[in-house]
C-alpha positions in Angstrom: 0.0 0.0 0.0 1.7 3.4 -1.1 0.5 6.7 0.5 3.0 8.8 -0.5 3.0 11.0 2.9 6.1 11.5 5.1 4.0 11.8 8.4 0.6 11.0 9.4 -1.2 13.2 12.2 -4.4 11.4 13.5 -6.4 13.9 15.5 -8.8 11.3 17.2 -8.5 7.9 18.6 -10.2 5.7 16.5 -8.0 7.2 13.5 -5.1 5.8 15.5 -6.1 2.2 16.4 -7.1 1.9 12.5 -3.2 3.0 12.0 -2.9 0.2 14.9 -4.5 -2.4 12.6 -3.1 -0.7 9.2 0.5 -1.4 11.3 -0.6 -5.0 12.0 -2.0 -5.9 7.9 0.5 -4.4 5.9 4.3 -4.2 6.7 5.2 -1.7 3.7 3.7 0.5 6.7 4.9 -0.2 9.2 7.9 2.1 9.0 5.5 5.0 8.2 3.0 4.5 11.4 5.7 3.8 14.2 7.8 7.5 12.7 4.6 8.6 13.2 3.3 7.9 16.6 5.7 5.6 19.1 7.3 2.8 19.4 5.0 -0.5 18.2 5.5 -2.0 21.4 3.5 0.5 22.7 0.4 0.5 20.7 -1.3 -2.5 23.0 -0.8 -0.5 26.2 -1.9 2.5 25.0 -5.0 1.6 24.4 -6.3 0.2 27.7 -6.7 2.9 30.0 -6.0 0.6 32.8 -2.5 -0.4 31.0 -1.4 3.0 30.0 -2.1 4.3 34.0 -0.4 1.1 35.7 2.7 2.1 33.3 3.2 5.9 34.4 2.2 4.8 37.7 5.8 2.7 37.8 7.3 5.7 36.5 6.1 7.6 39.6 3.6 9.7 38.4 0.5 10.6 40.4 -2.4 8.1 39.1 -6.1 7.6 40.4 -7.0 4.1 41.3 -7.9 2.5 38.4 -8.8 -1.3 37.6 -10.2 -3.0 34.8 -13.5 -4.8 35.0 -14.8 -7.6 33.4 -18.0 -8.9 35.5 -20.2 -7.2 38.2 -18.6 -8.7 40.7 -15.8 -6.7 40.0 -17.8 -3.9 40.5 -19.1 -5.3 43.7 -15.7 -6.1 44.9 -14.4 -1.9 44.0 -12.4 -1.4 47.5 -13.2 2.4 47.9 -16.6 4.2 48.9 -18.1 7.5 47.4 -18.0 8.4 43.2 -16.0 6.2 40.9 -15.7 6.6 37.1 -16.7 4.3 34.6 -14.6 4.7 30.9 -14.9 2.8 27.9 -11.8 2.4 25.7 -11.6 3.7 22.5 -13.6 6.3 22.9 -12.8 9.9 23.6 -14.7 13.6 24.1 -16.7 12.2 27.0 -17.9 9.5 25.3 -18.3 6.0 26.9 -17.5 7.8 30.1 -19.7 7.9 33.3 -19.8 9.3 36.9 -21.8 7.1 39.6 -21.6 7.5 43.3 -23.3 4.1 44.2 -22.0 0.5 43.6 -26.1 -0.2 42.0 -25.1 2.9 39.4 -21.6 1.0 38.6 -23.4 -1.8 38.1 -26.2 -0.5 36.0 -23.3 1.0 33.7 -21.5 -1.7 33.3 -24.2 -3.4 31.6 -24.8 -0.1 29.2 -21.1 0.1 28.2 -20.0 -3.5 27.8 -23.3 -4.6 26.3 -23.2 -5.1 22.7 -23.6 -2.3 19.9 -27.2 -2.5 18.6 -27.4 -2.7 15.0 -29.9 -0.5 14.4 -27.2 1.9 16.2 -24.7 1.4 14.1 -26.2 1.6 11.1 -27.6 5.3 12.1 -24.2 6.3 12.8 -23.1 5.4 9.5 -26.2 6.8 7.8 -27.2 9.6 9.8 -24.0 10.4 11.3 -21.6 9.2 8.9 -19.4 7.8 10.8 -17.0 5.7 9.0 -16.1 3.5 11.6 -19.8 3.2 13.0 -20.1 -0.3 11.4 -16.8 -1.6 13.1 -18.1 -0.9 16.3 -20.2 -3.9 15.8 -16.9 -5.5 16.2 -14.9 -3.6 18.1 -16.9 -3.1 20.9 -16.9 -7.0 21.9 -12.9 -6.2 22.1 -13.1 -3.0 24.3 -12.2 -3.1 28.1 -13.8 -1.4 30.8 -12.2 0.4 33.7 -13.5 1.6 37.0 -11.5 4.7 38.5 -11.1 6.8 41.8 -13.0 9.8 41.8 -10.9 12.7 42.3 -12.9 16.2 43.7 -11.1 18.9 41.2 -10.9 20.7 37.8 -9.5 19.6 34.8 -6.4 20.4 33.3 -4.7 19.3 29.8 -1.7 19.1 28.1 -0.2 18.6 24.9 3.6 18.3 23.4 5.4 17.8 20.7 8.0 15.6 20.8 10.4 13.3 18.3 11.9 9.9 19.3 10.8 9.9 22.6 11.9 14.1 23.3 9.5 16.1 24.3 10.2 19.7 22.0 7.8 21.7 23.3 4.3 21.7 25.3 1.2 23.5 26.3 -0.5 23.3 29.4 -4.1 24.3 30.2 -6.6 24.5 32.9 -10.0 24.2 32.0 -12.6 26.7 33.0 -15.5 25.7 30.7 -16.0 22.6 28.8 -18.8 20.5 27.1 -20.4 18.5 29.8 -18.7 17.5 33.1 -16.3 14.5 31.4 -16.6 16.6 27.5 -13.7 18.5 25.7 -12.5 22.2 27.2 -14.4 25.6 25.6 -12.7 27.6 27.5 -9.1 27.3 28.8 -6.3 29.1 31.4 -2.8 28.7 30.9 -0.9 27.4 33.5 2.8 25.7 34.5 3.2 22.9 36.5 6.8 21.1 37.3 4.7 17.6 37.7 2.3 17.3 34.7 5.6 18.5 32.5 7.8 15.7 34.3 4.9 13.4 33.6 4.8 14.7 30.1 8.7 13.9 29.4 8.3 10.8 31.3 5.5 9.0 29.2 7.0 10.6 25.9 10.4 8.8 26.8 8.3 5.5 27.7 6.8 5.3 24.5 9.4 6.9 22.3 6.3 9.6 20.8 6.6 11.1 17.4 4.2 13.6 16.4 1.9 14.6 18.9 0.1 13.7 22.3 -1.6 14.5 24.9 -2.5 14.2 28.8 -5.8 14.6 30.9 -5.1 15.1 34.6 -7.6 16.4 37.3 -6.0 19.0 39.8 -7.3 17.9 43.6 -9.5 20.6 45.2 -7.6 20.1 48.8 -3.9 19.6 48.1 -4.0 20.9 44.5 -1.6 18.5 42.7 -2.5 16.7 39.7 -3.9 12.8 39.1 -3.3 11.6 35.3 -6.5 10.4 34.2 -6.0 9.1 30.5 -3.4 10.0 27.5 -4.8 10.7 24.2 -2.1 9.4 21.4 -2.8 12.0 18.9 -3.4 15.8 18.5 -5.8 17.4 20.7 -6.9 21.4 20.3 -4.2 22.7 21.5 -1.4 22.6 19.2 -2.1 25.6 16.8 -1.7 28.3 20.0 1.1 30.5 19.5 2.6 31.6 22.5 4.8 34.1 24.2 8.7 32.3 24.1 7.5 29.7 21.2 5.8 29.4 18.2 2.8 26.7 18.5 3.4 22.7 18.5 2.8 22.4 15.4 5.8 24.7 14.4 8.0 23.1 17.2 7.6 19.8 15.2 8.3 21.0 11.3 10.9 22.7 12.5 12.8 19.5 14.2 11.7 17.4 10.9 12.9 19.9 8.7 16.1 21.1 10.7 15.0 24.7 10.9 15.1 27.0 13.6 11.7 27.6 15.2 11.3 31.5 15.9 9.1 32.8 18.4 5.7 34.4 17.1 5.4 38.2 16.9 1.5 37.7 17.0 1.4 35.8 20.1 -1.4 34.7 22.5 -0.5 37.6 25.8 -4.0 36.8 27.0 -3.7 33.6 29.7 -7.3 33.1 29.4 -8.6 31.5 25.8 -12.0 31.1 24.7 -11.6 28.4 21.7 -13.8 29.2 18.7 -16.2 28.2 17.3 -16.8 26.0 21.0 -17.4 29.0 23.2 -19.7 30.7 20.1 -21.7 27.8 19.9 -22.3 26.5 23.8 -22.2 29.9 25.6 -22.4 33.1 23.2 -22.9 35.7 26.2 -19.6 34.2 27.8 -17.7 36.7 29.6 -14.7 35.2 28.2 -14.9 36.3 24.8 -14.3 39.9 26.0 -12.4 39.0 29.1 -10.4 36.4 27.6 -8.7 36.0 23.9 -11.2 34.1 21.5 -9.0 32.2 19.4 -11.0 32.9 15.8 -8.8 32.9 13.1 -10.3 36.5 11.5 -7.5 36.5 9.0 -9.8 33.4 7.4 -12.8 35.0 7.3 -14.3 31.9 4.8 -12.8 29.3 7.6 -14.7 31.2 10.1 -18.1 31.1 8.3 -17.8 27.7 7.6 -16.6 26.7 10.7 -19.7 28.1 12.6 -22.1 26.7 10.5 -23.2 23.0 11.6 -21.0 19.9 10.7 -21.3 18.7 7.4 -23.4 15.3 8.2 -25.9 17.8 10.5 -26.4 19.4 7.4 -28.1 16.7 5.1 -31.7 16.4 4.5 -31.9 12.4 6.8 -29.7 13.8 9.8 -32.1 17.1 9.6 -34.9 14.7 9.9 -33.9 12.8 12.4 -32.9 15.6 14.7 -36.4 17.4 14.1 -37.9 14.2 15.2 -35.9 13.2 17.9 -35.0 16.5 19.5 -31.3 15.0 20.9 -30.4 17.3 24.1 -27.6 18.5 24.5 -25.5 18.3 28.2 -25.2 21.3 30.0 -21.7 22.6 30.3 -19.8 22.3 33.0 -18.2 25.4 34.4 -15.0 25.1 36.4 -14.0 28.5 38.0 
């Protein structure tokens, strides 16, 4: 199979396993994917939340407890009291995810998430959706492992590097004041430093010898405010087109290491801490104080990309997902506001 490209970027996890599977079916690829994203013996343990944890946990970074079920009696037999998190894997944006403070709750979604795809779900995905994986989840979900995790009272924060053979060139690291539902992706973000979530950063990048990009989900504890790693997102995330005071944006970072040229800092760089990312904060919370207060990241310059990028999605647009919505009135969570 010839694809002529010199790197691949997936920017969500399912593009990633498929690169998993591409790695596994054809070995003219196999060069391609790992200069890509890590190390192949890494591609097993990164996705299995439980795996990936248990391996920065032996590198001494600040973990939840986290165990993977496979029965209700595993649920029964959860050693701690209070809220727990239930996650899927291979999903991601808050999907497959769920909070529950009573062992009956855990229970109930266990038998949600590990019960089969239904058909006729699939195949709305694929029509109404479009989805181009919705039909493999058929499959793939019969494959997917669950995991129960300690609840940690906080806020979210994110990361996201750039790195090359296992070197972390440069990072960004958020907190998140505003996202999409309590477990969805960040509207609006604060930047921050923190000495642990970058020595986690270089730690797991070394571990799995990442190429390209990554990213890290950690919650920062209310009461002793240091941070829990939660789940590592192989793949781009929204934070790698920010250009920053001191260094141009991750993206940049990683051309110029491939390419050999010197990265120079922006002269139109972000000076605001606080960023409302567009078209997210437009679309969930239009009256958001942030979008004054803060700097809305909306690329004017592309006043085409803007219009476009405000309208709906492309498969929201067709006549049968129009329909379907009209009928079926989907709500929407609420979102979650953090400061």
């Amino acid at each position: 199979m010839a694809t002529g490209a010199d790197l691949l970027v997936p920017c969500d996890d399912a593009a990633v396993w498929h690169l998993h599977e591409l790695h596994a079916k054809y070995p003219e690829m196999q060069s391609l994917i790992e200069y890509s994203l890590c190390a192949k013996e890494g591609f097993a343990t990164i996705q299995s939340r439980a795996e990936t944890l248990e391996a920065a946990a032996k590198l001494g970074i600040r973990v939840p407890l986290t165990r993977t079920v496979i029965s209700e009696e595993d649920m029964e037999n959860w050693p701690l009291d209070g809220s727990a998190v239930i996650k899927l894997d291979g999903t991601w944006g808050g999907a497959g995810v769920a909070i529950v403070d009573s062992k009956a709750k855990a229970i109930a979604e266990f038998r949600r998430l590990s019960g089969p795809v239904r058909s006729g779900v699939a195949w709305k995905r694929w029509l109404i959706n479009r989805h181009p994986r919705s039909l493999m989840s058929l499959r793939r979900r019969r494959e997917q492992g669950l995991t129960i995790q300690q609840f940690i009272q906080g806020h979210p924060a994110n990361t996201m590097c750039a790195c090359w053979q296992g070197e972390v060139l440069s990072a960004v690291t958020v907190e998140v004041l505003a996202s999409q539902g309590q477990t969805g992706a960040a509207i609006v973000v604060r930047l921050i430093k923190n000495d642990e979530i970058d020595r986690a950063t270089r730690l797991l990048a070394r571990q799995f010898m990442f190429n390209g990009f990554f990213g890290l989900d950690f919650i920062i504890d209310e009461k002793t405010a240091v941070p829990y790693l939660i789940e590592l997102n192989p793949r781009a995330t929204q934070l790698g087109h920010l250009r920053l005071p001191g260094q141009d944006s991750l993206a940049a970072a990683l051309i110029a290491r491939i390419t050999g040229e010197v990265s120079k800092a922006p002269e139109d760089c972000i000076e605001n801490p606080i960023i409302a990312l567009f078209p997210q904060t437009l679309n969930w919370d239009p009256d958001s104080v942030y979008l004054t207060s803060g700097h809305h990241d909306m690329p004017i310059e592309e006043p085409a990309l803007c219009q476009e990028l405000l309208r709906e999605s492309w498969p929201d647009r067709q006549w049968l997902s129009r329909a379907y919505q009209y009928l079926r009135m989907p709500k929407r969570e609420k979102m979650a506001k953090w400061s």
